[in-house]
N, C-alpha and C positions, 0 to 999 in steps of 0.2 A: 543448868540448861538456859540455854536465851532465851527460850518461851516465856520462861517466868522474870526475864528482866525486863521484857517491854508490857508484857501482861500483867503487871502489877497492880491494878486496882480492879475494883469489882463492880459488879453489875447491879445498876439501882433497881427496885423492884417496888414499883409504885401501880396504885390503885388507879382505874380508866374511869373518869368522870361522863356517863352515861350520856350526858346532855351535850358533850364537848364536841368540838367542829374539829373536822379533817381536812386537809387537801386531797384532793383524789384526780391526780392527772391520768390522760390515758396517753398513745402511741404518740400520737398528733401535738400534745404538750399544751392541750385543753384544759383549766385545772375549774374545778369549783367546791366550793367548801360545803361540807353535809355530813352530816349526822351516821358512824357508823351503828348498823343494826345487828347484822350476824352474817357470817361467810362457810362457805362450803368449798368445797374442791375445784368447783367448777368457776365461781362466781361468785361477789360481794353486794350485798343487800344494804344500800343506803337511805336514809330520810334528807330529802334536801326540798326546802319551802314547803313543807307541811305533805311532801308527797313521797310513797315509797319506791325504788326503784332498783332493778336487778343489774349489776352491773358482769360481763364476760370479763375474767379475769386478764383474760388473752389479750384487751384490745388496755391492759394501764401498762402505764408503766413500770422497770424493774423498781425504782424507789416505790411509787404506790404496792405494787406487791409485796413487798418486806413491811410496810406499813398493817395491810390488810390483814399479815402474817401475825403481826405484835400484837394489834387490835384482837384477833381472835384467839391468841394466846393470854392475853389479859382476862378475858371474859368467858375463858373455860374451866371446868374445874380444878381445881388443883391435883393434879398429882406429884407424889415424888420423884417421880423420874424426867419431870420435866421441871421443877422446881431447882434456881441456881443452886448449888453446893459449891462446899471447900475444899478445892484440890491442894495436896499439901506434897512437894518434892521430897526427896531424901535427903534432901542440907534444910529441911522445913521451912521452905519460899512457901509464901500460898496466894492461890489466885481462886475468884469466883466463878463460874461458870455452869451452862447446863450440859446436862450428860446426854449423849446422842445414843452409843454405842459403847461397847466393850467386849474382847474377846480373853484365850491364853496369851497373846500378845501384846495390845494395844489399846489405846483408851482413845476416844474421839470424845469430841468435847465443842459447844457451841456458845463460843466466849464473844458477846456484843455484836451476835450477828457472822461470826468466820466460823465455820465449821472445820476443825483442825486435829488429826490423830498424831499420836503420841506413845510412846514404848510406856508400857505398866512398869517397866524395872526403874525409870526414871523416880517413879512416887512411890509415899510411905505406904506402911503396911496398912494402916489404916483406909489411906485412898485406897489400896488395890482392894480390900475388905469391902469398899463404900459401892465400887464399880462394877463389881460380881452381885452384890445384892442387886441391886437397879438396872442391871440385865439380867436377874430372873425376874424382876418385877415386870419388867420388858416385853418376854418371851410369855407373859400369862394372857390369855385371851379379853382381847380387847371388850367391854361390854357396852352397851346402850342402854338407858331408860326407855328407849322406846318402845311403846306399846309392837308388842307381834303380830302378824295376822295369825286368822285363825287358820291353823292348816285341817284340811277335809281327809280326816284320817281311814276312810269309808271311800274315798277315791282313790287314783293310782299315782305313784310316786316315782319321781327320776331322777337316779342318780349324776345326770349332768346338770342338775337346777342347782344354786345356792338357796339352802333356806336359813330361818333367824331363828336360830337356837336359842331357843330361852331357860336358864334356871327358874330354882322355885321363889328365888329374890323379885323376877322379875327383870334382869336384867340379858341382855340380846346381845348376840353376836352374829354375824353372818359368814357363810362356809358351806362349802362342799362337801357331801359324807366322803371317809375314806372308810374308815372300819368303825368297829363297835365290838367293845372287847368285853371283858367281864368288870371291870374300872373304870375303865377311859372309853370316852369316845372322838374319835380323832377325825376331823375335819380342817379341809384347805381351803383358804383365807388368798384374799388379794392375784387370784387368777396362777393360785396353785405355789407362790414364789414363799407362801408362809403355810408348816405344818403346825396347827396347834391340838391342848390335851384340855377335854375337856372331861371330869369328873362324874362317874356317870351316876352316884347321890345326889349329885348338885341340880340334875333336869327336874323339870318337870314333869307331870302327868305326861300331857302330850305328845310333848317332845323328845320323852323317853322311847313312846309306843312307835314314834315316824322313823325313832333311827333303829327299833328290831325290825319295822317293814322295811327298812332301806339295806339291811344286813341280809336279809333274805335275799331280796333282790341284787345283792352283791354278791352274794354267794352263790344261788343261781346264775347270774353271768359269767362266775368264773368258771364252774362247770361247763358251759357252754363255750366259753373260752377254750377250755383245756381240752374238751371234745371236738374243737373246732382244729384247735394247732395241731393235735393229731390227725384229724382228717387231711390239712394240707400236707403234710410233710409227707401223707401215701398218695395223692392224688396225682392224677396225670395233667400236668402243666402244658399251655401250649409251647411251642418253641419261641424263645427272644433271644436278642444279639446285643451286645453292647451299646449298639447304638440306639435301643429299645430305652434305653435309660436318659437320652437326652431330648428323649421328645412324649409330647402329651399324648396321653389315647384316654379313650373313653370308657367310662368306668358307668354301669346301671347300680343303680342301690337298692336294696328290697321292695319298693315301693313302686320300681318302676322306671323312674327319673332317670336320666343321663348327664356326666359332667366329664367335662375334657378337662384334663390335668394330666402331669409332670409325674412321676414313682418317684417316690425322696428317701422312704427308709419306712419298715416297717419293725415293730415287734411281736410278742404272742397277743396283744391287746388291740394298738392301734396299729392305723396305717399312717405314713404324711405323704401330703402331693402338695403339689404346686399348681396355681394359675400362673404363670410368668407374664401373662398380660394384664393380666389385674393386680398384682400383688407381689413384690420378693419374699414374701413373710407365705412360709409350707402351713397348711392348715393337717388338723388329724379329725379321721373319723375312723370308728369303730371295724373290725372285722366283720361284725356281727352286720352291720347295715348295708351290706353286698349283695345282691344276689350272686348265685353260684356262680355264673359263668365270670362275672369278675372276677371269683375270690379267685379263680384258677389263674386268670390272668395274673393278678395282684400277687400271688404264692411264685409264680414265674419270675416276676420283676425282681420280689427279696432275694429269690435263691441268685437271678442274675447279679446283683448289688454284691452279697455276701461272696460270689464268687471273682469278682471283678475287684474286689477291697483285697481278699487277699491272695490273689493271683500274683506272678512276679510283671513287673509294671511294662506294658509295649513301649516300646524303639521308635519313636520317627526320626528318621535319618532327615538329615540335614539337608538343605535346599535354598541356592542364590542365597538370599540378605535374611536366611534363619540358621539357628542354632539347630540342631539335634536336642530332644524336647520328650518326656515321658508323656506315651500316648491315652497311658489309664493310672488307674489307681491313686493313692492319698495327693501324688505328686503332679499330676498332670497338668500339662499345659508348661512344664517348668525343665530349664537344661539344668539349674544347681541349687541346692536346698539347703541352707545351712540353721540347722536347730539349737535349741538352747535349753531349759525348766522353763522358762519366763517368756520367748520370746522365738518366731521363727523367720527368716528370708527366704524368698522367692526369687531367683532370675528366670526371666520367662524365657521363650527362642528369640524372642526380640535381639537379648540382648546388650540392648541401650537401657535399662533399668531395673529396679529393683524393687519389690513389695517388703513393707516390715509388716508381719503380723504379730500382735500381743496373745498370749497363750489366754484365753480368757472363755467360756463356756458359750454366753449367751451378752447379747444386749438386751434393751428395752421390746417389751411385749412378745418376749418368746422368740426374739429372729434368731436363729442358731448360728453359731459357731462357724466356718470352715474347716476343711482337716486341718490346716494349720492354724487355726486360730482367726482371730477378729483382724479385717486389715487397718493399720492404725497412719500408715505412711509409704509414699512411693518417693523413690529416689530414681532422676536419671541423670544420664549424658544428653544435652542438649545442645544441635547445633543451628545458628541462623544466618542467614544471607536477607539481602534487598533485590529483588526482582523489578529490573530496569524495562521490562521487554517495552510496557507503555509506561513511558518518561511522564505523563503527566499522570499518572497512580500507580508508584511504586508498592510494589506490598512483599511483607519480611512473612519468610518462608523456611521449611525446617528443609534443612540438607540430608537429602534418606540414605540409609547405607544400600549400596549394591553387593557386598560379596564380606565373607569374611577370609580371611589368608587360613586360618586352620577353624576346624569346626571342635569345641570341645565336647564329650560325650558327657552325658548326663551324670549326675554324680550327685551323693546325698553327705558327700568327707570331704569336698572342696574348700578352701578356710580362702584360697585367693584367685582374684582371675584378673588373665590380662589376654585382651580383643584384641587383634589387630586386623586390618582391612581398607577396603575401596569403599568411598561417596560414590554419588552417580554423576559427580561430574569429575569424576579420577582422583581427587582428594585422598588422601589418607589419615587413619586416625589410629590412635590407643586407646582403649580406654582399662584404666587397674579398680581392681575392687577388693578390697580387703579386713576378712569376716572374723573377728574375734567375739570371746565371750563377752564380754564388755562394750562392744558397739563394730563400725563400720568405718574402712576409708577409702577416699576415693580420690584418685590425681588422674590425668589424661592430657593430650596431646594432638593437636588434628594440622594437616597441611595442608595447603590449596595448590592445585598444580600450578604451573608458570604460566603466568599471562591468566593468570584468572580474571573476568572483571567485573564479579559479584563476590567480592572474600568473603569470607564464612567465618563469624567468631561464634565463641564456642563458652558454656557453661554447664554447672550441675546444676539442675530442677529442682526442688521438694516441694512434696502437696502431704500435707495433713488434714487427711480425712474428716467428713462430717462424723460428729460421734454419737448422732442420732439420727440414724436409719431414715427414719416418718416422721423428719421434723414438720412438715410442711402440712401434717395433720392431724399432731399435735398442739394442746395446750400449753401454755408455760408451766405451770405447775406440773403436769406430767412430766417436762422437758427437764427440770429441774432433778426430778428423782433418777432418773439417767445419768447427768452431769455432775451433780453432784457440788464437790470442790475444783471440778474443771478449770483450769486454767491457762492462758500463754504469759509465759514472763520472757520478757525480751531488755537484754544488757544493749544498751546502743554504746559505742566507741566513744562516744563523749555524752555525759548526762547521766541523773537517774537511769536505777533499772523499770521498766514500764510492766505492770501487771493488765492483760486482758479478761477478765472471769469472761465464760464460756455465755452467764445467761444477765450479760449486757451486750446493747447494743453498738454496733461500729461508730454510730450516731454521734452515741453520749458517748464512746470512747475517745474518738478523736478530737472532742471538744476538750478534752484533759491532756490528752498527750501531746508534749511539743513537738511544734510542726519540724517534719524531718527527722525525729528521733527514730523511725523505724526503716529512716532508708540506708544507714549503714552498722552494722550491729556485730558483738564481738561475742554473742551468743544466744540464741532462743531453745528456750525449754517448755517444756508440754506434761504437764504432771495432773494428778487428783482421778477422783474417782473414775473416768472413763478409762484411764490406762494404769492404773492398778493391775500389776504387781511391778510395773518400772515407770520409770519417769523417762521422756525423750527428751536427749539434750544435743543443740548444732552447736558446732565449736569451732568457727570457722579462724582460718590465718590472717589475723589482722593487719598487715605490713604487704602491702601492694595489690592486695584484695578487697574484696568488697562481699558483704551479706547483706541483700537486702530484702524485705517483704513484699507480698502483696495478695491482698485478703481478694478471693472469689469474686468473681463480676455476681454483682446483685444478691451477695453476700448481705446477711442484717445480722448475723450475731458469729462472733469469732466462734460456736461450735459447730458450722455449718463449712469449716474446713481452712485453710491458709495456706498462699504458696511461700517461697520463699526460693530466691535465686543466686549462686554463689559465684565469681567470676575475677579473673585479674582488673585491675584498672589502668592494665598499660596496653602488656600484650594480649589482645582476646583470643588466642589461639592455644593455649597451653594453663593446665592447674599444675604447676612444677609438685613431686611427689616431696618436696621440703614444704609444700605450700598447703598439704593435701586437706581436704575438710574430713572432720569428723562428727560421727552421730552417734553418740553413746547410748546406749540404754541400760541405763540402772536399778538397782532396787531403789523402791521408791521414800 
């Protein structure tokens, strides 16, 4: 394997001399030399001229971050699974590295700072032996010295609190009760996204006595639960419409309170709603914390949801400069769907473009899914003119379609499409789109009537989405466990190929990459953890065409999205279907 020809030496593993000076720059490229103390998630603790000081992680830079990183990797305790080992291939290459992860598949591996996965059938028996040990060491619950507080086992207890489960070692963990069995006691870790087992000889006095009051009171709620689902499912519901479903109403909680929000989806436990003014991200709360006349309302909404998901999907007939367009269900808002395992597309009635979605559950902090998945990319037909009306501020303007020549009906088996129609200044255009397993193409054609004297030239779009929802309130370090191995690698027509990581900035980017390298390119790809399970690849016609980029106005880090624009360099009117661009999506 290549891995192991260019990774061929190993990771030095030297001791952090306590007294020793750091650089520590921040955003601004402030730097001053100080004494690292100890770091947290949030934030790094330094001594600089005999004084201590807290520094926000957020405001250093990515090099001081990886620093901050090494530094409190050095001066933690040692475990094995974060301790380098010897990865050994099946022709027995061997390279040093720490272990991250490993599944039935794959091994990832954190060799000098690149965090990289790798197929397990590549390595000996021994590594795949070494890789499986060190992910169950992995999956055992994480523990603390930290002293516990006392819990008031004589007061009342809730099961939405996290508390610090202590063994009789003395050693803590923190988690949410789920159950309590006759063995195990099983408790959620890191805001539900880790289930861990914890042994239930292993507790403490204490600690034993909080999780049978927490199993009561679990079990009582599910009664209560299960008493409750029953009552809804005979109860008399007000009446709701469909369109009950796209707007907020007011929901009272047992207590009295009132809150305006969105119906998102209920089951026999919770409920989700939505603020759409404060928040895209649905919050849940309980069945149980309604008063009656909500829950009746709230039992309305689901049965409307559950009946509107699988109903057959309403018809909006087509109209002027729209398509015919599914007015409900999985598909709405969309004239053509074309699906995949890994991956699905959108054509809205627009028309003029195209949404890719990655089949993928969730992103960062619980935001859900869409029915078709996470939107990871939009492709369209783009056309522009120069608007003379005042000669002394001409300003470039999109040319809008007025009509289409046929309207296609909506369709979920369409693999290709080709538009034809009127601009609104009489123009005509084509535009083809063509949907296979393996990616997307796209060629078109547009004509300006006689005597035009604003021409109109014409290209394809692409925008790659920000791949963090709440970057703007988030931390880096948060931002990072999202991202991951995030990256853009961009092939320019002459030159090196240029790599973007997602959690550097444009700053420090373009201080590396040569000037002009990304304004004509004979391919960009988009790969690593935020678009797991394919990697997005442009492959555009190098020979009288052009691909060229351009990162978001007020953009600071390439995960916060990228356009990119594809176009002839003679004739701006036509992408000949010899010429066509492609956007593959692969396994990754």
């Amino acid at each position: 394997m290549r891995f192991f020809l260019f990774l061929s030496f190993s990771i030095a593993c030297f001791a952090q001399d306590p007294n020793a000076l750091h650089p520590f720059t921040d955003v601004n490229g402030r730097t001053l030399e100080a004494k690292f103390i100890e770091a947290s998630a949030e934030s790094v603790k330094i001594e600089w001229n005999g004084q201590t000081f807290g520094l926000p992680l957020i405001t250093l830079d990515s090099e001081t971050q990886s620093l901050v990183d090494r530094l409190s990797k050095t001066t933690a305790p040692s475990d094995s699974s974060t301790d380098v080992q010897k990865w050994t291939d099946t022709q027995g290459r061997t390279i040093e590295a720490r272990f991250v992860k490993s599944d039935k598949l794959t091994l990832t591996v954190d060799w000098n700072g690149k965090v990289t996965t790798l197929p397990l059938t590549m390595f000996s028996a021994s590594s795949r032996k070494l890789a499986a040990e060190l992910q169950n060491q992995q999956t055992k619950v994480p523990e603390t010295n930290a002293p516990a507080p006392k819990i008031d086992l004589k007061g009342g207890v809730d099961l939405s609190k996290e508390y610090p489960w202590q063994n009789r070692a003395g050693k803590t963990a923190y988690g949410l009760f789920v159950e309590l069995g006759k063995s195990e006691l099983k408790i959620s870790m890191n805001r539900g996204t880790r289930e861990v087992v914890i042994p239930v000889d292993s507790l403490s006095k204490d600690f034993l006595a909080l999780a049978k009051k927490l199993q009561v009171l679990a079990s009582a709620e599910q009664k209560e639960l299960a008493a409750l689902a029953k009552k809804r499912k005979a109860m008399k519901v007000p009446a709701v419409t469909e369109a009950d479903l796209e707007i907020e109403h007011e929901f009272i909680n047992s207590s009295g309170q009132a809150v305006k929000a969105q119906f998102v989806e209920a089951d026999d436990k919770m409920v989700s709603l939505l603020m759409a003014r404060r928040s895209k991200t649905p919050f849940k709360l309980a069945w149980t914390s309604f008063a009656d006349e909500s829950v009746a309302k709230l039992e309305a909404l689901r049965r409307k949801r559950v009946e509107v998901d699988n109903a057959k999907p309403r018809i909006i007939a087509a109209k002027g400069n729209r398509l015919s367009y599914y007015g409900s269900g999985k598909y709405k808002g969309y004239n053509t769907v074309f699906e995949t395992e890994t991956y699905a597309v959108g054509v809205p009635s627009t028309g003029t473009s195209l949404n890719i979605f990655i089949k993928q559950e969730a992103v960062e902090d619980g935001v859900p899914a869409g029915p078709l998945g996470i939107l990871r990319m939009s492709v369209g037909f783009g056309t522009r003119y120069t608007d003379r009306t005042n000669p002394e501020r001409p300003r470039r303007r999109g040319r809008g379609i007025k009509s289409f020549d046929v309207s296609l009906e909506p369709s979920t088996e369409r693999d290709e499409i080709k538009l034809t129609g009127k601009f609104t200044n009489d123009g005509t255009f084509e535009y083809n789109i063509r949907m296979t397993r393996k990616g997307l193409e796209f060629w078109s054609r547009i004509k300006d009537p006689s005597g035009e004297d604003w021409p109109t030239t014409h290209h394809v779009g692409m925008s790659f989405k920000g791949t963090v929802p709440k970057v703007k309130d988030m931390q880096m370090n948060k931002i990072k466990a999202v991202i991951g191995d995030g990256a853009f690698y961009a092939q320019p027509v002459e030159g090196k190929s240029v790599k973007l990581p997602f959690d550097s900035s444009w700053q420090d980017l373009m201080k590396k990459v040569p000037r002009g390298a990304l304004n004509n390119l004979k391919s960009m790809e988009a790969k690593g953890a935020p678009y797991d399970p394919v990697r997005i690849v442009v492959t555009p016609f190098t020979k009288d065409m052009k691909l060229e980029y351009d990162r978001s106005y007020a953009s600071t880090f390439p995960l916060q999205g990228m356009s990119l624009g594809y176009a002839a360099l003679e004739k701006k009117t036509e992408i000949p279907r010899n010429r066509a661009l492609k956007i593959n999506l692969l396994p990754k």
